[in-house]
Structures are given as C-alpha cells and as structure tokens.
C-alpha positions in Angstrom: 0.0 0.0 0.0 1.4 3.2 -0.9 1.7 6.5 1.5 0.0 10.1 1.1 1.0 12.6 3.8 -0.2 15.8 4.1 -0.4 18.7 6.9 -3.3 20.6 7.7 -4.3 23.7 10.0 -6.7 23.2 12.4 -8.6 25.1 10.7 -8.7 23.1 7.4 -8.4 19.2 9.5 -12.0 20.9 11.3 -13.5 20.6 7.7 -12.1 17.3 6.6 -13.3 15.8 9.9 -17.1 17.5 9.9 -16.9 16.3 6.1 -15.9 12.6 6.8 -18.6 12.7 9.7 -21.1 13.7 7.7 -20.8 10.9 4.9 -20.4 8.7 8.0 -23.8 9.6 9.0 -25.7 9.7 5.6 -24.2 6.2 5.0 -24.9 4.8 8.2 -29.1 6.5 7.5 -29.2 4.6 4.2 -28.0 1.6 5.5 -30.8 1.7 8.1 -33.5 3.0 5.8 -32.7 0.6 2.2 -34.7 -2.2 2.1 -32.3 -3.6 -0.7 -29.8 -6.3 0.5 -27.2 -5.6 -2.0 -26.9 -1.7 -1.5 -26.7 -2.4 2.4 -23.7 -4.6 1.6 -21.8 -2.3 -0.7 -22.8 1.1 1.5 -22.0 -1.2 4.6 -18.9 -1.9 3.6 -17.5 1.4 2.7 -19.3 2.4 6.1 -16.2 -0.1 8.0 -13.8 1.5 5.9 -14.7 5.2 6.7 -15.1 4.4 9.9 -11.2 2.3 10.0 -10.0 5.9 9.0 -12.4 8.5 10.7 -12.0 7.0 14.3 -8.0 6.9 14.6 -8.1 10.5 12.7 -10.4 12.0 15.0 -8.7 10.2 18.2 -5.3 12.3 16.8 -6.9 15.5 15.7 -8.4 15.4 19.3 -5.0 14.8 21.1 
C-alpha cells in the first residue's frame, strides 16, 4: 500500500473531519432506511472503511 502525507491547520483538518462525519452519518441513515440487501452490503462496507479511517483520525486531531 502506498503512502499520502499531508499537513493541515486546524482550521482546514476541522472541515475534513465535519466532512468525513457527515458521509459517515448519511451512510450509516441509508443503510438503516434501504430495504435492498445488495446496496446495504456495498454502503455497509464502505461504512467499516470510513469508519477504520475516521475513528483513529479523530482520536489524533483530538489529542
């Protein structure tokens, strides 16, 4: 797997984070509201990987 580093201000990491959260939360809603097995799979699954980058991002923007 290959490396992208970048540095942000606070400023700038605030939007990435509310951004990430956001799509978090709209993916999370349609996985709750579809009815339809196959997009709750393929939304579900990009859900775990948001979520494998969002958590340990937030935990170091926080600290």
């Amino acid at each position: 797997m290959s490396q992208f580093k970048l540095e942000l201000a606070e400023s700038e990491l605030k939007y990435v984070l509310e951004g990430l959260m956001a799509l978090e939360l709209q993916m999370a809603e349609t996985c709750e509201a579809s009815d339809d097995p196959d997009e709750i799979a393929d939304i579900g699954n990009d859900l775990i990987e948001l979520r494998l980058l969002l958590n340990p991002l937030k935990e170091k923007a926080i600290s």
